[in-house]
C-alpha positions as CSV (number, residue, x, y, z in Angstrom):
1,X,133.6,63.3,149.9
2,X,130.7,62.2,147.5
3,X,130.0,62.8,143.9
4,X,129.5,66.2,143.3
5,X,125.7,67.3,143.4
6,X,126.3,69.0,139.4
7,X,127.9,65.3,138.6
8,X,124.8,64.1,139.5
9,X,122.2,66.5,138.4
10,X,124.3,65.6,135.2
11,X,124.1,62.4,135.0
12,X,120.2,62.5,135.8
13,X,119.5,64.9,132.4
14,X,122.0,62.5,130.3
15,X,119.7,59.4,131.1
16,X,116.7,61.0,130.8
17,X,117.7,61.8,127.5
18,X,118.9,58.4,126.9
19,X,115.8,56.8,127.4
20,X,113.8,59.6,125.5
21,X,112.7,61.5,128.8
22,X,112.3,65.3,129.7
23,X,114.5,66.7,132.7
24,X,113.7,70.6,133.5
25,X,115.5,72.7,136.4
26,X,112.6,74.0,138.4
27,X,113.3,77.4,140.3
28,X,110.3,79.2,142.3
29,X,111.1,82.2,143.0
30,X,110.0,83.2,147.0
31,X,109.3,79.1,147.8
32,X,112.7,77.6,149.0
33,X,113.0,73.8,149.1
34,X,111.1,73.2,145.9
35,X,112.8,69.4,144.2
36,X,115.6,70.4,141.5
37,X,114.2,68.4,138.6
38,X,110.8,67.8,136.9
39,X,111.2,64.8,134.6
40,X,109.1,63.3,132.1
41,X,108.5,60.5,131.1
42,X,105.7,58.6,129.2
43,X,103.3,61.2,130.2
44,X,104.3,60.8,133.8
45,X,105.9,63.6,135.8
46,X,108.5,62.4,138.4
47,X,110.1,64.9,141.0
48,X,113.8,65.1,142.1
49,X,115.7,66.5,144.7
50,X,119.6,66.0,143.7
51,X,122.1,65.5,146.5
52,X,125.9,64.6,147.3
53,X,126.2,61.2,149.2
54,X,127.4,63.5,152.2
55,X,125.0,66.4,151.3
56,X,121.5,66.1,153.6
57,X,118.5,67.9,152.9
58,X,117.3,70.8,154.2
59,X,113.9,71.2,156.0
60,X,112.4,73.4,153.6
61,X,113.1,70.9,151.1
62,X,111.7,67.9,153.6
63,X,108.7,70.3,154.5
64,X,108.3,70.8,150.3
65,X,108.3,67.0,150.0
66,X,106.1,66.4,152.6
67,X,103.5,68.6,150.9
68,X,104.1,67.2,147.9
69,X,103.8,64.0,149.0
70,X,100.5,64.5,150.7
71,X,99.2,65.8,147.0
72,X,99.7,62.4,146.0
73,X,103.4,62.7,144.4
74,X,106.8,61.4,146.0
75,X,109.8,63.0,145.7
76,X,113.2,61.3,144.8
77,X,116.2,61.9,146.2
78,X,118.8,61.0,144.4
79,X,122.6,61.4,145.5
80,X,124.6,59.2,143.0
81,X,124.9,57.4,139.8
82,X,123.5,54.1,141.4
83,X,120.3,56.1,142.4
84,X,120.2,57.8,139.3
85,X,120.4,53.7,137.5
86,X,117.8,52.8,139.9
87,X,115.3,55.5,138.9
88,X,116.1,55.3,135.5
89,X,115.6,51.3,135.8
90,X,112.0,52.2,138.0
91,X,110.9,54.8,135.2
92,X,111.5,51.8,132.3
93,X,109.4,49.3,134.7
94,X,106.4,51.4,135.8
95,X,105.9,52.5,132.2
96,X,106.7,48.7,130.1
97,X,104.1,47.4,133.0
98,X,101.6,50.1,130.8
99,X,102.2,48.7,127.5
């Protein structure tokens, strides 16, 4: 079995932290399949869905990102500590590239 999806979610709000970033549970009550995390960063706003490596997503939460997605914002799924580096890592890049 995979890291646990809490382990994860975790992890995600201790490196967000670390690198001076925002990570806020999002709950909507009546709209299933809404992304677990807003995060900000350096005036950006980055959505996340957090999953185990085993854990799939749902189709509310695929339907959510796809209409997300066609407003112009992607979703990441994220599923371990190696995505979670990865998106930190990709945060740090798109924002030094600013400076």
């Amino acid at each position: 079995m995979g890291t646990r999806e809490n382990n994860v979610e975790n992890y995600l709000l201790k490196e967000m932290k670390r690198i001076g970033g925002l990570s806020y549970k999002w709950t909507s009550p009546g709209k299933r399949g809404v992304p677990d995390r807003i995060n900000i960063y350096k005036g950006n706003i980055y959505l996340v869905e957090v999953k185990t490596k085993d854990g799939e997503a749902s189709s509310s939460q695929l339907r959510v990102a796809k209409h997300i997605f066609n407003q112009g914002v992607f979703v990441y799924f994220l599923d371990s500590h190696e995505k979670v580096n990865w998106f930190i890592r990709t945060l740090e890049r798109i924002n030094n590239a600013d400076s």
